[in-house]
N, C-alpha and C positions, 0 to 999 in steps of 0.2 A: 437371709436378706442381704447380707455383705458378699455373696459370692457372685452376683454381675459384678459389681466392681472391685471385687478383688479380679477377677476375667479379665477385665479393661486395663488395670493395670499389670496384670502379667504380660497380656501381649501387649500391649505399648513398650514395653522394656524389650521386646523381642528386636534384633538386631534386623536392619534393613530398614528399607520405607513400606508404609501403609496407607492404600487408600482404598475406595470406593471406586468396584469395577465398572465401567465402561464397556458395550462389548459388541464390535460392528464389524462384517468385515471389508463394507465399504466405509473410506475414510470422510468423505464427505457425509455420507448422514451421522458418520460418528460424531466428527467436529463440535455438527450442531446441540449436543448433550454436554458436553464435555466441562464442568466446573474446576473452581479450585478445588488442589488436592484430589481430586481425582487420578485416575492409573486408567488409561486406554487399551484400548487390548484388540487390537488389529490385524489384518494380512494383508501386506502392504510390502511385496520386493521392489526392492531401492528406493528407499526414502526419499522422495524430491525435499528442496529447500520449502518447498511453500506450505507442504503439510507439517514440516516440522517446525513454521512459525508459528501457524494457528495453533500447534498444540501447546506451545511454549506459550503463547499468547494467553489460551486459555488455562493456565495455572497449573498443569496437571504434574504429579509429581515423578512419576511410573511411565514407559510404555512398553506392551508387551506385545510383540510382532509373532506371530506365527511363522513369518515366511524370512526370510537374509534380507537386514534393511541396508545391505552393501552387497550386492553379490559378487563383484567385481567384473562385470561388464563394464563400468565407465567408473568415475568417482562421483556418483551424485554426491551431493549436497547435506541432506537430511540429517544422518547419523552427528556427525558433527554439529550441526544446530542443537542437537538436540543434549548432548552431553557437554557441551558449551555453555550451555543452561541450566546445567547441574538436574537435568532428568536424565532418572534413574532407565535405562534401555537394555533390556530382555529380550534377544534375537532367537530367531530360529526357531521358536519351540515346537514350532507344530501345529496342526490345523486341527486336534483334538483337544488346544486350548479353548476355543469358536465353542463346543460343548461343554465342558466340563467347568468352566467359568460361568454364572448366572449374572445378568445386568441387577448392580444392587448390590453386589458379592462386596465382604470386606477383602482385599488381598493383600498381600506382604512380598515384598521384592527380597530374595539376599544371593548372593555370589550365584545369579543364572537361576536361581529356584521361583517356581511358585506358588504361594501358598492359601490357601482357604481355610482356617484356623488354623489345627496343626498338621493340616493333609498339605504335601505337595501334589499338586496338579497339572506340574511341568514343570521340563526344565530346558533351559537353552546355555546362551553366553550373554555375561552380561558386557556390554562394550564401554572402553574406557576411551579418554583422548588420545592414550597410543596405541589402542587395537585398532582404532579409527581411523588414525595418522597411517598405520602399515597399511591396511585393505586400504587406504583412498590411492596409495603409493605402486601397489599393487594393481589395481582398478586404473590407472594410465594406460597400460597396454591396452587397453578395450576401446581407444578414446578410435580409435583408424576405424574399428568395425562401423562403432557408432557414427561416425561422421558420415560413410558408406552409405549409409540405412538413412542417416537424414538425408543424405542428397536422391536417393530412389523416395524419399516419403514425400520431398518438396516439388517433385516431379509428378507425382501421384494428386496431391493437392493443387496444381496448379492445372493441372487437366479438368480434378473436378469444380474447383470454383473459378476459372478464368473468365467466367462473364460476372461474377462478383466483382474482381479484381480491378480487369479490365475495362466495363463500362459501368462497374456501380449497380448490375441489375440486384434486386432483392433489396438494397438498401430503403428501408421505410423512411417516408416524408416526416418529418417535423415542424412540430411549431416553433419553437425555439429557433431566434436567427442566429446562424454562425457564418454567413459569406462576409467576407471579408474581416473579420471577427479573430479574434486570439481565444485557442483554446486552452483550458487547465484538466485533465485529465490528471483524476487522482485514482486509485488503487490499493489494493491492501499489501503494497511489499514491504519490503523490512526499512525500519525506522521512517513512514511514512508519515506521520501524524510530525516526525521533528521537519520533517523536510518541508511540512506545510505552511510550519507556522515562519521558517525560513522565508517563505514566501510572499508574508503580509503586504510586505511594503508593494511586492509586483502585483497582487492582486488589485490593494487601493488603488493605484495610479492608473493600469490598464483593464481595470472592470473585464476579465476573460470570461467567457462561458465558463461555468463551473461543473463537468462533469463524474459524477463518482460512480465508480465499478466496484462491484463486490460491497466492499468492507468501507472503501474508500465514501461511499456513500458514508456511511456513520461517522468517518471520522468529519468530515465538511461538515457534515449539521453537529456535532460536537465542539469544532473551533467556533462555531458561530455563525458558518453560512447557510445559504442555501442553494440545496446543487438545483443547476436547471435541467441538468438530463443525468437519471440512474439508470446503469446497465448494468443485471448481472441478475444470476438467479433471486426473485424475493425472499424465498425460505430463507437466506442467510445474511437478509438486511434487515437494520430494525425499523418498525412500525412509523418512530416518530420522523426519520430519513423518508420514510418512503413517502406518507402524507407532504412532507417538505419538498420532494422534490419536484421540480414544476412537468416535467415528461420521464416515463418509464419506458423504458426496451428492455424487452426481457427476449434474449439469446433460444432461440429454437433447433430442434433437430432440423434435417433436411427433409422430417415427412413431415412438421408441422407442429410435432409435440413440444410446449413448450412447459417444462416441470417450473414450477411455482406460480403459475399462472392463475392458478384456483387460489393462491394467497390473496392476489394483486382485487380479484373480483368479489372476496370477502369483505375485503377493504373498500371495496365501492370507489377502487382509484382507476386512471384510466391509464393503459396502454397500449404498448405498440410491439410486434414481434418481429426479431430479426433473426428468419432461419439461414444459419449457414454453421460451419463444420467448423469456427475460429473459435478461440476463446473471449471472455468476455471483454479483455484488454485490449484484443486487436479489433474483436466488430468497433467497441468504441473511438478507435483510432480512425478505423474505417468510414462511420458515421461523420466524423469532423471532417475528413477528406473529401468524401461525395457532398458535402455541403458546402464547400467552399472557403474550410476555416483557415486564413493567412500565416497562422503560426500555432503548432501544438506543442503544448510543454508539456511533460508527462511527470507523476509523480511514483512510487512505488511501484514502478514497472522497469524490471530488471533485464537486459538479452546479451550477454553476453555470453563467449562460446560452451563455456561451461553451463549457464544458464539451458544453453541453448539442447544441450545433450540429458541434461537432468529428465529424468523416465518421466518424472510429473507431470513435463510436459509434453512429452514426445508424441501425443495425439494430437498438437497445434501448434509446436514450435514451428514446422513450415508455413503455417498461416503469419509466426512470429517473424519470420525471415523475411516472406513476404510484403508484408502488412506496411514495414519499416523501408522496403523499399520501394514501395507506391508513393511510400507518403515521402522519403527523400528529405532536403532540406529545411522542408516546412518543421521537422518530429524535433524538436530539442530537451535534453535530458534537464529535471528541474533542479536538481546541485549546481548543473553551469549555472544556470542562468539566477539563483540564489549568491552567487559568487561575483557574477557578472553585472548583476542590475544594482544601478545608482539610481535611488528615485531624485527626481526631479525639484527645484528648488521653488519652494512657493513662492507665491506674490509676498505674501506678509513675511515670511523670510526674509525675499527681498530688503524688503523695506526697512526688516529689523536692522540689517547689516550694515544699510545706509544711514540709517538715523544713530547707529553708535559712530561708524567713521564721521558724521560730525560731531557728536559729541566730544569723541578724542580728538579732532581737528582744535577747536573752542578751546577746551582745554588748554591744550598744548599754547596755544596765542595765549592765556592770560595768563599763565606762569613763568613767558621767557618777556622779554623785553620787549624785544620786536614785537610781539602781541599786543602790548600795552598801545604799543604807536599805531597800529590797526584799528585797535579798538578807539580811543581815540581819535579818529580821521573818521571813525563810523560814526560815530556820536556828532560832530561836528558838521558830516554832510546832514544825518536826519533831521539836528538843530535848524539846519538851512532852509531844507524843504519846506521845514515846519513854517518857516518864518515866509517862506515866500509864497504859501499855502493862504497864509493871515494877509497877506500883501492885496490877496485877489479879489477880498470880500472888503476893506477899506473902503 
C-alpha cells in the first residue's frame, strides 16, 4: 500500500523538471491545452516571439521541440523568451518524440533527456541563455537572405490582395460607427494587459472604439470593458469576451473557410467574416481604416525589423508592412501616446483650484496688516449699503 507513494517520492527527487505532457505538432491547437506546469512537446523550427509568450503565458514548465528552435537562418525571437522565463527548452530531438510521448504522459527534462518514468525517449540539447546568446549572434548572417525573401513575399502579397489594400474590396460593413472616431486596438503582445491599464485615463477622456484581437479581446473584458468589435479566431477567445463584445469578425481563408466559426454559432452570437491572407492584427487595422477611423492607437502589436523577420510571422509580415503603410500617420504606438497624453482638467477641478487661491488670498489679508485695513474698509462699505438699503423703505 506504501509503494505509489514511495514511486512519487522517488521520482520527485529525480533531478530536472516534471510535468504533464502536452503533445501537438501544430502550435496553435497545442496552445489551446496547455495548463500550468505542464511540458509542450512540439515541431516547431524557429521559435517566433509570439508562441513563446503564449507558452510562457500559459504556465508550462518544459518545452520539447522536435525540430531546431533557432536554426540560424535569422535570430528569431522565441528561444530566448523562453529561457528568459526560466522554461526549461529541449531542442532538436526528433520527430520520433510526436510517437513515442502519449498526451497525459508524465515526463522529466534533464541535461537534453527525455524521460517517461525511467525510459528515456529522446534526446536533444537542452538550451541555456548562452547557447541562445551564440546561435542568436550566429543567426545575424541570415538577416540579408531573409530581408531578400521578404521583399519577393511583399511583392507576392501585394499582387494578391492589392484591391484589398487599395480600394478596401472584401472589407465587411459594420455596425459599430468608427468615421471620424479614435480607434484602441488592443492584442495579445507582450506586456499588453500593463500597457492597457496605462491607458485609462485616454480611454475615459476620448471614449475610442474599443477593439480586441486574439487574446486582446480577454484582456478588455477583464480590465472592465467592453470591446465593440472582436477579431480573431473564436477557439482561442473566452466565451464571456465574446458574448461582451458588441460585433465579431472572424479572419477567413481566401476560399471562405473560416475555423471557429462553428464556436461563434454554438453560441448563438452573430458575425461577420473577413476573407483575406493578413493576420488578425492587420485585418483589424484594416477594418478601422476602410471605416474612416481619425486615429488608431494600437496596443500589443509589435513590427519592428526583427519582428518583422521572425518565421512566426513570415506568412503576413507583408500584410504587416503593408497594413502600416496604408494606414500611415493615422496608426500610433500606445506607449507614445501613454507617455504623451495629459488628461484634460475638469470643471470641478477648475473650480477646486479657484476656490483655494481664495482661500489663500483671505488668509493671507487677515494675518498681515494691510489685510486688516481691507477687511475693514469692507465691513464699512457693507455697513453702508446696509444703511442706505434702510433709508429706502423710511
Amino acid at each position: 500500500m506504501r509503494l505509489p507513494g514511495l514511486l512519487r517520492r522517488t521520482n520527485s527527487e529525480l533531478p530536472g523538471v516534471t510535468g504533464v505532457a502536452r503533445v501537438d505538432r501544430r502550435a496553435d491547437d497545442l496552445l489551446r491545452r496547455l495548463g500550468p506546469g505542464d511540458i509542450a512537446v512540439l515541431d516547431l523550427v524557429d521559435v517566433d516571439r509570439r508562441t513563446a509568450e503564449a507558452l510562457v503565458a500559459a504556465g508550462v514548465v518544459g518545452v520539447v521541440n522536435a525540430a531546431p528552435s533557432i536554426s540560424g537562418r535569422f535570430p528569431n525571437l522565441g528561444p530566448e523568451v523562453l529561457v528568459e522565463a526560466g522554461v526549461r527548452l529541449v531542442d532538436d530531438v526528433g520527430t520520433g518524440v510526436l510517437r513515442e510521448v502519449e498526451e497525459g504522459a508524465r515526463l522529466r527534462l534533464h541535461e537534453g533527456g527525455v524521460f517517461v518514468g525511467g525510459r528515456e525517449v529522446a534526446r536533444g540539447v537542452e538550451q541555456t541563455a548562452e547557447s541562445v546568446a551564440d546561435a542568436v549572434v550566429e543567426a545575424r548572417a541570415g538577416m540579408a537572405a531573409q530581408l531578400e525573401a521578404f521583399s519577393a513575399n511583399t511583392i507576392e502579397f501585394l499582387r494578391r490582395e492589392r484591391d484589398l489594400l487599395l480600394d478596401d474590396v472584401g472589407v465587411p460593413d459594420l455596425y459599430v460607427p468608427m468615421r471620424d472616431r479614435q480607434v484602441l486596438v488592443v492584442a495579445g503582445g507582450p506586456r499588453h494587459a500593463e500597457e492597457l491599464r496605462r491607458l485609462r485615463k485616454y480611454v475615459k477622456e476620448h471614449r475610442p472604439v474599443l477593439v480586441g484581437v486574439d487574446a486582446g479581446a480577454d484582456t478588455l473584458h477583464a480590465a472592465g470593458y467592453r470591446p465593440d468589435i472582436i477579431v480573431g479566431d473564436p477557439d482561442g477567445i473566452g466565451t464571456a469576451a465574446l458574448r461582451a463584445g458588441s460585433e465579431v469578425v472572424v479572419p477567413a481563408q481566401t476560399d471562405g473557410h473560416a475555423p471557429g466559426l462553428e464556436r461563434i454559432q454554438d453560441l448563438g452570437i452573430g458575425a461577420v467574416t473577413f476573407p483575406a491572407s493578413g493576420n488578425a492584427e492587420d485585418l483589424a487595422l484594416l477594418l478601422a481604416e476602410a471605416h474612416g477611423a481619425s486615429l488608431v492607437v494600437t496596443v500589443g502589436v509589435r513590427a519592428g525589423l526583427r519582428e518583422f523577420l521572425d518565421r512566426g510571422r513570415s506568412g503576413s509580415n507583408p500584410s504587416t508592412f503593408l497594413t502600416r503603410l496604408k494606414l500611415g500617420d493615422k496608426l500610433v504606438d500606445g506607449r507614445a501616446v501613454a507617455v504623451l497624453h495629459r488628461g484634460r482638467v475638469s470643471t470641478g477641478g477648475i473650480a477646486l483650484l479657484v476656490l483655494a487661491a481664495v482661500v489663500a488670498m483671505v488668509a493671507a489679508l487677515v494675518v498681515s496688516g494691510v489685510g486688516q485695513v481691507y477687511v475693514d474698509q469692507a465691513v464699512d462699505a457693507v455697513g453702508a449699503a446696509v444703511a442706505w438699503v434702510r433709508g429706502l423703505f423710511r
